[in-house]
C-alpha positions in Angstrom: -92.4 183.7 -176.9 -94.7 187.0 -176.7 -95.5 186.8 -173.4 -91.7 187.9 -172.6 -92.2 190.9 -174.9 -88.8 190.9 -175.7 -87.3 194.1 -177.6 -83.4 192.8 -178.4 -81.7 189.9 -177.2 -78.1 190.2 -175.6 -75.6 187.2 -176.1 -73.0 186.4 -174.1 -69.8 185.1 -176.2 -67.0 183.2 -174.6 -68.6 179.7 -174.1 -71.9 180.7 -175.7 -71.2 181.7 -179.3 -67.5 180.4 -179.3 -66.0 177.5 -178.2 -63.4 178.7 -176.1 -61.5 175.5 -174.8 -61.0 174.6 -178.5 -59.2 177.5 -179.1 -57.1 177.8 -176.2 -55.9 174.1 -177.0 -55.1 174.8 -180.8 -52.7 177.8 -179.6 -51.4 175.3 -176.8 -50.2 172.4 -179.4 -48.7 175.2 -181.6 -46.5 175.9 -178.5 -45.5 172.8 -177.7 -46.1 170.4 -180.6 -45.2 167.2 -178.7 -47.4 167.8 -175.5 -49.9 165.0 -175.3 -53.6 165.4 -174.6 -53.4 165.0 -171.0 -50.3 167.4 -171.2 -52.9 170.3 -173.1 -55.5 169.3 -170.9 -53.1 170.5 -167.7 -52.0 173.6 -169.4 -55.2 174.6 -170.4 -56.9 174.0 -166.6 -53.7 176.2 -165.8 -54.7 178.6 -168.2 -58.6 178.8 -167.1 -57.8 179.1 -163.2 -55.7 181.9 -164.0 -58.5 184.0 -165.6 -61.0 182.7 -163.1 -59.1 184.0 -160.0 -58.0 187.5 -161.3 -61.2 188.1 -162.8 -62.3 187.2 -159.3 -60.2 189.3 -157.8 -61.2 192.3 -159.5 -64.2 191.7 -158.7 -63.5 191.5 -154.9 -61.6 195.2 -155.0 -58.8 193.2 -154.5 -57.0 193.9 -158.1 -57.9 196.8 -159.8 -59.4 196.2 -163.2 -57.0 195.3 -166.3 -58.5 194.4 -169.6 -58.9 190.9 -170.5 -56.1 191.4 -172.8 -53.6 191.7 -169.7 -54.8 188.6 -168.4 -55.0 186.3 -171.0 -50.8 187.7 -171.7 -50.0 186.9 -168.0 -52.1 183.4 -168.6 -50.1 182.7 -171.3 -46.8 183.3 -169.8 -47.8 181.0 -166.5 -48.5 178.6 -169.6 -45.2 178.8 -171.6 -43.3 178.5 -168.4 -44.8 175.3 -167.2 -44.2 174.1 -170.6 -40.4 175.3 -170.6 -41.5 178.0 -173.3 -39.3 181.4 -173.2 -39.3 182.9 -176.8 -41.2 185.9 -176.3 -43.4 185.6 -179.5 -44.6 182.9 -178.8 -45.5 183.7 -175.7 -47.4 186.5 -177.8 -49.0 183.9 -180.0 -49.9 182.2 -177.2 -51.8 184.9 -175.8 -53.5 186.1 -179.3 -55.2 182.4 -179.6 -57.6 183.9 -177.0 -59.1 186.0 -179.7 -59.1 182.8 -182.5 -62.2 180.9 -180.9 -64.2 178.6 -183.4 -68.1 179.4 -183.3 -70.4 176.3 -182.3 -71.4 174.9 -185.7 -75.2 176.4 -185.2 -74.1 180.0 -184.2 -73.8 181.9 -187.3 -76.9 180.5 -188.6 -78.9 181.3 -185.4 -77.5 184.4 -184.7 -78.7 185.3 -188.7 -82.1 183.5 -188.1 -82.5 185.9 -184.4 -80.9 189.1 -186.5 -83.8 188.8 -188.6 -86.8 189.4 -185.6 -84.3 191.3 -182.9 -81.8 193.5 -182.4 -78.5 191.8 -181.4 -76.5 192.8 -178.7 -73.2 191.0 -177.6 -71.7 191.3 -174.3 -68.5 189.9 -173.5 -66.2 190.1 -170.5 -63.4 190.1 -173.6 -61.8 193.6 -173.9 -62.7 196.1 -176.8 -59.5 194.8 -179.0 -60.0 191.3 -178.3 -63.9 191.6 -179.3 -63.1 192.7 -182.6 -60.5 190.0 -182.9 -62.8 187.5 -181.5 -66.1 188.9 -184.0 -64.1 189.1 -187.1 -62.4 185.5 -186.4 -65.6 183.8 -185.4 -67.9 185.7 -188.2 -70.3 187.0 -185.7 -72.2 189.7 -186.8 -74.2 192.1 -184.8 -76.2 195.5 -184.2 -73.8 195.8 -181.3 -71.0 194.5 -179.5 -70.0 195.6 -176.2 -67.5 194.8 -173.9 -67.0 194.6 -169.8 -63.9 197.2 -170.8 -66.6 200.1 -170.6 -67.6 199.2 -167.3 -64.0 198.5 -165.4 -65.3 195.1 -164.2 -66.1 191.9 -165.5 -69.4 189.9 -165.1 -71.7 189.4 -163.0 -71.0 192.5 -161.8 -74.0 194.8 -162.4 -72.3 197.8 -164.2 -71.8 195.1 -167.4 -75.2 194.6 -167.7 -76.0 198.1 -167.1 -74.1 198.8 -170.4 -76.6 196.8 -172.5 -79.8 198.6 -170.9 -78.4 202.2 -171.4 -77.6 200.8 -175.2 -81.2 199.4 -175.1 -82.7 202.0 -174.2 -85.6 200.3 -172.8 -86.0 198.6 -169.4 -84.3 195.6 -168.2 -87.4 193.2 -168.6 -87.6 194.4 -172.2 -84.1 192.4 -172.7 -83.6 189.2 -172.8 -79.6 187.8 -171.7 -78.7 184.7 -173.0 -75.6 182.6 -172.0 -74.4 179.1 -171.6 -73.6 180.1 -168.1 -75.7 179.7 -165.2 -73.7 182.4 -163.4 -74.3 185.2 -166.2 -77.6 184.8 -165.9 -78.1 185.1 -162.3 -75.7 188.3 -162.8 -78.4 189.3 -165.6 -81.3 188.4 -163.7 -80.8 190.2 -160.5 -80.9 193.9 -162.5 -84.0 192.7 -164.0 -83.5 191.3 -167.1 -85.3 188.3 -168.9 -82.6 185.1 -169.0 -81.9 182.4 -171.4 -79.7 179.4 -170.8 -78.2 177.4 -173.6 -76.8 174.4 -173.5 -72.8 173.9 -174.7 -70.5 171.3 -173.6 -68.4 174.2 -171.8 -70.9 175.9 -169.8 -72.2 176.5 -166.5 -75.4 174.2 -166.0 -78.1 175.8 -163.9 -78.9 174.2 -160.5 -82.1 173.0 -159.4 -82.6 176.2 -157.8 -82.3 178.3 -160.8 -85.5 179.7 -162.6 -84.3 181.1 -166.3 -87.3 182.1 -168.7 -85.9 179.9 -171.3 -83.4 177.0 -171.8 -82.5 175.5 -174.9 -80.2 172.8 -176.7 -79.1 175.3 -179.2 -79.4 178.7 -181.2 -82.4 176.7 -183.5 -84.2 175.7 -180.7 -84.0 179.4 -178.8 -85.0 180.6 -182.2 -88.1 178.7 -182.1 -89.0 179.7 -178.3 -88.9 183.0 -179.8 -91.1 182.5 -182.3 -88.5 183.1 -185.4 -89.2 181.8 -188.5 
């Protein structure tokens, strides 16, 4: 839409562009084969607190920072325990399924159909090594992909979002964030920048207090808001 005078749009990834649960559950059967749904379902909640509360407590000064790599190792460890897992490797596969992550089925061709209008920017709470994983996996191409790494935090912190304005180059309201997480965009919002909020079955729904510049259904939809052809 022209009235945001947008100059480049920054994605977030885990959630937005990927589908995250999906691949956390697909590494979770190839440990245990016989586990049943309710079973995966358990391990992955197990999995999901874990990085929730130490990304948390990081945030809090009360851990300091270690790569999303680190945690999504110790998350797999908590996992292969509980499941009475001890071979090392696959521990190690375990953890590497964090970086296989399927795209939603209208990602690439969004992400192309933005490309074409705006420069992309990803920004991702996923370490430097697991972004590359995660981009070449996935097939998501960008002008730039950055990661919470550079900062020593995670998001919402302010420093993440800092990273895309100093790669910008232009001011905060000249960017727009988008996210399938309420939560990232508040974080976004409060340095300034414009906010989009996409809808995906894993997300963070806004609140009725929430006031994004844009909310969509999908990449095809956003597209259109934006006026992309």
């Amino acid at each position: 839409m022209a009235e945001l005078m947008i100059d480049a749009v920054v994605f977030d990834v885990l959630g937005t562009l990927v589908d995250e649960p999906a691949g956390l559950r697909a590494g979770i059967r190839a440990l245990t084969p016989t586990l049943d749904a309710a079973g995966t379902e358990r391990l992955l909640l197990l999995w999901q607190r874990h990085i929730e509360r130490e990304q948390r407590r990081v945030l809090d000064g009360d851990r300091p920072y270690v790569p999303s790599d680190l945690l999504d190792r110790e998350a797999a460890g908590l996992v292969a325990e509980a499941a009475g897992v001890g071979d090392p490797a696959a521990v190690e596969a375990l953890a590497r399924s964090a970086r296989r992550l399927p795209p939603w089925p209208d990602t690439l061709a969004g992400l192309a159909r933005i490309a074409g209008r705006f420069p992309l920017i990803g920004l991702s709470n996923a370490s430097r090594t697991a972004l590359l994983g995660l981009n070449a996996h996935a097939g998501l191409r960008w002008h730039q992909a950055l990661s919470a790494e550079d900062a020593r935090t995670y998001k919402p912190d302010p420093a993440v979002y800092r990273l895309a304005v100093a790669v910008a180059g232009v001011p905060p309201e000249r960017l727009l964030m988008v996210a399938a997480h309420a939560w990232d965009l508040r974080g976004a919002q409060a340095l300034g920048l414009r906010t989009a909020y996409v809808a995906r079955p894993v997300g963070d729904p806004p609140t009725p207090s929430d006031r994004f510049d844009l909310y969509a259904e999908g990449l095809a939809e956003l597209a259109g808001q934006l006026g992309v052809s």
